[in-house]
N, C-alpha and C positions, 0 to 999 in steps of 0.2 A: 489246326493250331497245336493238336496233342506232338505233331511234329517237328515244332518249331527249336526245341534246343538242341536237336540233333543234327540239324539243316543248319543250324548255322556254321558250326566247323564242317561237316561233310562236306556241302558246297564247296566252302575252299581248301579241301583236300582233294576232291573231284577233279576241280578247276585248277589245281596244280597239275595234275597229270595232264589233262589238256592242253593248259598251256604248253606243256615240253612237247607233246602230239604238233601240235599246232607251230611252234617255235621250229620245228625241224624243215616243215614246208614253206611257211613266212614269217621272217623274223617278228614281222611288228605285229603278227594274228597274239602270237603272242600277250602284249599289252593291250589288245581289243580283251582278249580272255580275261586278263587281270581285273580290268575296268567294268567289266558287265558282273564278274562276279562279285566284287567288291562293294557293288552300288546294288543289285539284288540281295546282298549280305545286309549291308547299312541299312536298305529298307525292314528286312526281315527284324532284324536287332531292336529298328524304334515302333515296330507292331508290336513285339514281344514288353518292351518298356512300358509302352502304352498298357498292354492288356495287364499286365502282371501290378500296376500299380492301381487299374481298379480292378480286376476280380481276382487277384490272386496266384502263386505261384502255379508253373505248367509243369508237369514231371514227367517223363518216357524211359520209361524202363523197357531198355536193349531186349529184343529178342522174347520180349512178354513174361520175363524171369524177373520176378520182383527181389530184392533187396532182401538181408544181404547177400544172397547167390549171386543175385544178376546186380548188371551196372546200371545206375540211375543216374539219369541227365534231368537236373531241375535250373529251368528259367525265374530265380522269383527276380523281385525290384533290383539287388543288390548286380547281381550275374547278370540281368537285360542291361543296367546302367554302363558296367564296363562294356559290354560287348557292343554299345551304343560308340562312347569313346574312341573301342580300337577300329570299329567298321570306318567312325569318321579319318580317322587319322589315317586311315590302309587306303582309302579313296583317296584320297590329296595324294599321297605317295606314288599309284600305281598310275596317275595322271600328270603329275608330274616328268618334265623331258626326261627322259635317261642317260642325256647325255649332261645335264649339268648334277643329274641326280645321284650318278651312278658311275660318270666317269667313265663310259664307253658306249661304245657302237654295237646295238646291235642284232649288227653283221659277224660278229664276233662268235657268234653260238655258244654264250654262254648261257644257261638256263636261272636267266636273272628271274626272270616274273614268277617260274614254277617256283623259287625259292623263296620267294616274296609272299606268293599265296601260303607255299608252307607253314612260312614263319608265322602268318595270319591266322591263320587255322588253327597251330597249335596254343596259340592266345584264345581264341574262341573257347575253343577245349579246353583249356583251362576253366572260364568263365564259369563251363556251364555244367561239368563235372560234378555228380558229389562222391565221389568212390576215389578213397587216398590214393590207391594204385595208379586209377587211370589219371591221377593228374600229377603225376608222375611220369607216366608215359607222353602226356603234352608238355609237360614240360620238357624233355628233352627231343621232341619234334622239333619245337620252334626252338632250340637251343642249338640244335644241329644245322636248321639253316641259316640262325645268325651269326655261327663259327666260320659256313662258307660265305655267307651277305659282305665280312667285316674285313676279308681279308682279298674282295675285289678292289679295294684302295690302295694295293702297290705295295712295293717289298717289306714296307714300316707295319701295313697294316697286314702280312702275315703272319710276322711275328706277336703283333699285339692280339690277334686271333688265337696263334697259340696261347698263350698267355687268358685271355678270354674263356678257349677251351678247356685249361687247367681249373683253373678256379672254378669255373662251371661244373665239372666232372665232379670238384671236389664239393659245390652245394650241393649236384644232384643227389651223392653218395650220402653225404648227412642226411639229408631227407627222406632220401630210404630208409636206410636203416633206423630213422623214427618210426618211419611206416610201419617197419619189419617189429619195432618192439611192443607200437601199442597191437599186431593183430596177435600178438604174443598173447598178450595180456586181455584180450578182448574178443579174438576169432571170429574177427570182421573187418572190412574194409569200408562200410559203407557209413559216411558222415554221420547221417542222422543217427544212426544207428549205434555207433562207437562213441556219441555223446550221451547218449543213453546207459551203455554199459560201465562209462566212465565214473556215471555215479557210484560213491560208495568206496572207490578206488583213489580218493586222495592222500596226498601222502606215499603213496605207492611208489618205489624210487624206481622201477621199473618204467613207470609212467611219465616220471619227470624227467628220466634218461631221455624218453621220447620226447617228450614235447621241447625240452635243450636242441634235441639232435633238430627235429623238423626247425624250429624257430632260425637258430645259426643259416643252415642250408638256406631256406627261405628269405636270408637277411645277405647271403652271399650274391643269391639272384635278383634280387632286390637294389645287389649295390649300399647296402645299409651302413651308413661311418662306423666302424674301421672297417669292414667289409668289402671295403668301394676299390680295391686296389686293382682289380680289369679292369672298369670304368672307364679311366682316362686318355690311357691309349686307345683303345676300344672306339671312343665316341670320334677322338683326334685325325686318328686315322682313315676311320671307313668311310667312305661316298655320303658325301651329305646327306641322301637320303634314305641309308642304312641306320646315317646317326640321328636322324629324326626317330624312325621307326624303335631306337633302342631308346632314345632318350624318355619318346612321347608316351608307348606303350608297351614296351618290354617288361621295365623294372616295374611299372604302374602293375602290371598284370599281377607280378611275384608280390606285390604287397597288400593287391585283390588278396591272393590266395591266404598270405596272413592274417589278415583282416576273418576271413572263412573260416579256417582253422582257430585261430584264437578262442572268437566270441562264439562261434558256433559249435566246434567239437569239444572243445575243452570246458570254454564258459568262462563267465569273467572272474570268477572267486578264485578258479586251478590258477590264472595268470595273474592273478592282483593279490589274492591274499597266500595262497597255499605253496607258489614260487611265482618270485618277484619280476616276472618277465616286463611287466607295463611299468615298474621304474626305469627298469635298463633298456628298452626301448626310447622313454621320454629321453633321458640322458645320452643315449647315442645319438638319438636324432638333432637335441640340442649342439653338441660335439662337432655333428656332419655340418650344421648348417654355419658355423663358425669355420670349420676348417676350407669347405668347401670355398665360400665368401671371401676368406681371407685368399688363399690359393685362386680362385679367378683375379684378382688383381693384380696377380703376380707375374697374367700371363699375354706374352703380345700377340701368337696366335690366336685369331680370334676365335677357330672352332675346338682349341683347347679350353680358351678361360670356360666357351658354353659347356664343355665337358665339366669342367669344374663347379659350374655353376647350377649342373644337373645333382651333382651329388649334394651342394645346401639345399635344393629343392625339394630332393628326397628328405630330406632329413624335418622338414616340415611334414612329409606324411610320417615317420617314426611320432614325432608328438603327437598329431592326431590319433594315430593309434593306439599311442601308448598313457593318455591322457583318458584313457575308455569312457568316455561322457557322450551322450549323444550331438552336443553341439560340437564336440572333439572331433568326430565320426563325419558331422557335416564340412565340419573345414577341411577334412582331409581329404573327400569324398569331390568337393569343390576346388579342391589343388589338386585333385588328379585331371579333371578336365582345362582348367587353368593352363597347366605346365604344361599337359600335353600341345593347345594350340601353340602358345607362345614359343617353346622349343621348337616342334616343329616348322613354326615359322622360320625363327632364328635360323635352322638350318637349309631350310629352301633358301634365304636369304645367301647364306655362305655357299650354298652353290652356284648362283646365280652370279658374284662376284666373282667364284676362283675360275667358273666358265669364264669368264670375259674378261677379266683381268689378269688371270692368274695367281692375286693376292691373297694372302692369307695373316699376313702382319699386318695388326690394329695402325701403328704409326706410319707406314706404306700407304692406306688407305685413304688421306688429307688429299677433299676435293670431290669425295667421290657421291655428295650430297648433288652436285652439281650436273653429273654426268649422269646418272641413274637416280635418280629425283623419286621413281614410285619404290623401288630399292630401299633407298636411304628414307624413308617415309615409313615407311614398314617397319623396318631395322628400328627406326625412333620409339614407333608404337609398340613395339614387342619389348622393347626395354624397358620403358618409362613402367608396362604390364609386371616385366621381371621385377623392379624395383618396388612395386604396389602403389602407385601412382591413383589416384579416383580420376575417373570413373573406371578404369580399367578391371579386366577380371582379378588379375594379380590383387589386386589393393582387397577387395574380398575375399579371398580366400586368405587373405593374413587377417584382418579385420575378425574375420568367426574364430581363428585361432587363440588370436590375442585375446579373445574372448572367452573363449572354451579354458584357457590358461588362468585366467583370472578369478571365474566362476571356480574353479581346483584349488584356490589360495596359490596357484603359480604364480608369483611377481617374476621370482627369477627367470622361469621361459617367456612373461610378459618382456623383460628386460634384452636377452638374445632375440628374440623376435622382430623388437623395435630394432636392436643394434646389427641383427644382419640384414634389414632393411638398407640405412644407414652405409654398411659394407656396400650391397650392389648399386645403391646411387653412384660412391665411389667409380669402380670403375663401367656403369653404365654411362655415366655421362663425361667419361673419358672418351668413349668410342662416341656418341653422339657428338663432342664437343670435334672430336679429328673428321668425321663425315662430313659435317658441313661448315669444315672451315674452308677458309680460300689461300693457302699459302703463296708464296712467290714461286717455289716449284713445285712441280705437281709429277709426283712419282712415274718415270719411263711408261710403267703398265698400263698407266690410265688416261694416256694423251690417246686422245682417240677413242677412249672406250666408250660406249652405248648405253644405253639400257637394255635392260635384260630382256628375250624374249617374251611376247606374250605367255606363253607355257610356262615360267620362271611366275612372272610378275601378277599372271590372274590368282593359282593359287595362292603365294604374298598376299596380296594387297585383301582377298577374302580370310585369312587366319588372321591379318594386323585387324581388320574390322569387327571381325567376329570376337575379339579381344576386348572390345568396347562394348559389341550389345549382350555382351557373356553378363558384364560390368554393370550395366544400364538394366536389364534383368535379372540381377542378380537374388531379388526379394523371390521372383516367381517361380526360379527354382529350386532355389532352397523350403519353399513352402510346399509344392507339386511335387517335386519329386526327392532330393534330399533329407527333408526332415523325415518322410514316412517311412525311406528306408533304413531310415538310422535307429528310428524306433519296432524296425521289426527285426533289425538286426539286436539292437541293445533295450529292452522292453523296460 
């Protein structure tokens, strides 16, 4: 067990090199590696959730070098929950076809799965880090494979990768160089540790360079409103099942890490009373979810508006953030697994169609309720989810918000909350209303087209339902495992 936070990224850094071992002899050993290790992962992740929520965090310090010299890997509730999360969503992904997911064959020899574990990995490592440097260095692990992951999507999605890369280099760079200023000021790297010597040093403008610098950086990676400007191309462009993986668990991961840093290194007094970070967080994220909302209606490809529609969902975790309460902390904690199925879905869905159809335009699409029936069933459930529909998870994880908002004397984020509601009925039930109508002509594309493969349609139709009993259980997880972690993060 004392192994467990280290095993979880190793394994899939291991099983990256593998896979490319293995990829070179048989293409598809390849995806056998992805999927054993993913699902050994997943398993590892909800032992560690399990144990960490009743006996207590698990710590391994590297090489038997305790802190701060050596690097400390700690499992508590907070770190198992995400790595819970990204195990599930890297499972769906690496089982998912690759050819509606990914957009090739292959035969092709390109090192899709080793890049796919990478990217996973360096999410884990993230997770379970507590040393500012090394999660730094995951962070640009999994940042380096999603620059190669985004721009297997054809000449558009090269460019948007560069563009991805830019901005990425430029969060990495801020965030170092916060790194670089509190071990100035602290001559430590290690979380617990540099929250401790933090004391005493308020007001220290040396300090608050730092925590600007790390915040921004973390708010670029994050995708945070105005921050969001890789985003769109980024999601528009790459293999539907890159844009799962960026949508579901990328950004969720980088606003883990704020969440860590905030309340943990700093504390909530450095970001709420001493600089005002948790107002301009509320405020951005309120911004995001109105820009975002309005901008998904704006747009007829479909896996654009979901791009756009990822940034108002982010912007529901800036509130919860920035709202520092603990039922805050739960609804954001509760939209990050929310948003993760439902995206994810979303975009299995948009693969599954542009494989067999080729479509990618919302009003192209009339008819297509018809022809792919468990398809268009999914696509419904994952909306009505976006929208915050009851029973769905979606309609919960706005439900504690609105809540969380109101308990703060927030009327006005109570007000944005309902009204971006409101926005994605809008154009969610513009795409529901064109899927299953019956027009008199039925677009070139889809005379004839099918339902999606089995491999398309099992993962679907299991993230559309998992939507519902997310919804339908929503009481037992927020009491099990949300509320305690919210109170050992925020006491």
């Amino acid at each position: 067990m004392q192994l467990l936070p280290v095993l979880l990224p190793v394994v899939l850094l291991t099983s990256a090199v593998l896979a490319a071992l293995a990829g070179e002899w048989r293409p598809n050993l390849a995806r056998l590696v992805a999927i054993l290790a993913m699902a050994a992962t997943l398993a590892m992740a909800i032992i560690g959730l399990v144990h960490t929520l009743d006996a207590g965090p698990i710590i391994h310090e590297l090489g038997g070098w305790p802190p701060p010299i050596g690097i400390e890997y700690v499992l508590d509730p907070l770190a198992a929950y995400m790595t819970v999360v990204v195990g599930i969503i890297g499972l769906f992904v690496v089982v998912y076809p690759p050819r509606p997911g990914f957009a090739m064959d292959l035969r092709r020899r390109v090192p899709l799965y080793p890049l796919v574990l990478l990217l996973l990995g360096g999410l884990m490592g993230v997770a379970v880090t507590g040393d500012l440097f090394h999660l730094f260095v995951f962070l640009e692990i999994y940042a380096i494979a999603s620059y190669a992951l985004v721009s297997l999507g054809g000449p558009r999605a090269t460019f948007a990768s560069l563009r991805y890369l830019i901005f990425g280099t430029l969060g990495s760079g801020l965030y170092l160089l916060g790194v670089g200023f509190l071990y100035f000021m602290t001559g430590s790297l290690n979380m617990a540790d540099v929250a401790e010597l933090l004391v005493g040093l308020e007001g220290n403008e040396t300090v608050i360079a730092a925590l600007a610098l790390i915040v921004v950086g973390l708010g670029v990676k994050m995708a945070l409103f105005p921050m969001h400007i890789w985003l769109p191309e980024a999601h528009s462009y790459a293999p539907p099942a890159v844009a799962a993986l960026l949508a579901a668990v990328q950004v969720k991961v980088a606003a883990y890490a704020l969440i860590r840093i905030l309340f943990e290194v700093f504390g909530v007094d450095w970001v709420s009373v001493d600089v005002p970070v948790m107002d301009l967080l509320v405020w951005f994220g309120a911004a995001g979810v109105l820009f975002g909302s309005v901008m998904a209606i704006r747009q007829r490809d479909f896996k654009r508006l979901l791009a756009y529609s990822t940034i108002a969902q982010l912007g529901y975790l800036g509130i919860g953030i920035g709202l520092a309460s603990q039922l805050a902390l739960v609804a954001a904690l509760f939209q990050v697994l929310s948003h993760a199925v439902m995206k994810s879905c979303m975009f299995f869905i948009a693969g599954g169609i542009i494989d067999r159809t080729g479509l990618k335009e919302i009003p192209r699409m009339a008819g297509l309720g018809r022809r792919m029936p468990i398809t268009a069933t999914a696509l419904t459930i994952a909306g009505l989810a976006m929208v915050g529909i009851p029973p769905t998870a979606g309609f919960f994880a706005k439900w504690y918000l609105l809540l969380a908002s109101l308990d703060e004397g927030q009327g006005i984020l109570a007000a944005v909350i309902a009204a971006s509601s409101l926005l994605t009925l809008w154009y969610v039930l513009r795409i529901i209303q064109v899927i299953w109508s019956d027009p008199d002509e039925v677009d070139p594309a889809l005379q004839g087209a099918t339902e999606a493969s089995p491999g398309v349609t099992g993962p679907v139709a299991v993230l559309a339902v998992s939507l519902l009993v997310i919804g339908v259980l929503n009481a037992a997880l927020v009491d099990d495992v949300l509320r305690p972690i919210a109170e050992q993060v925020l006491p």
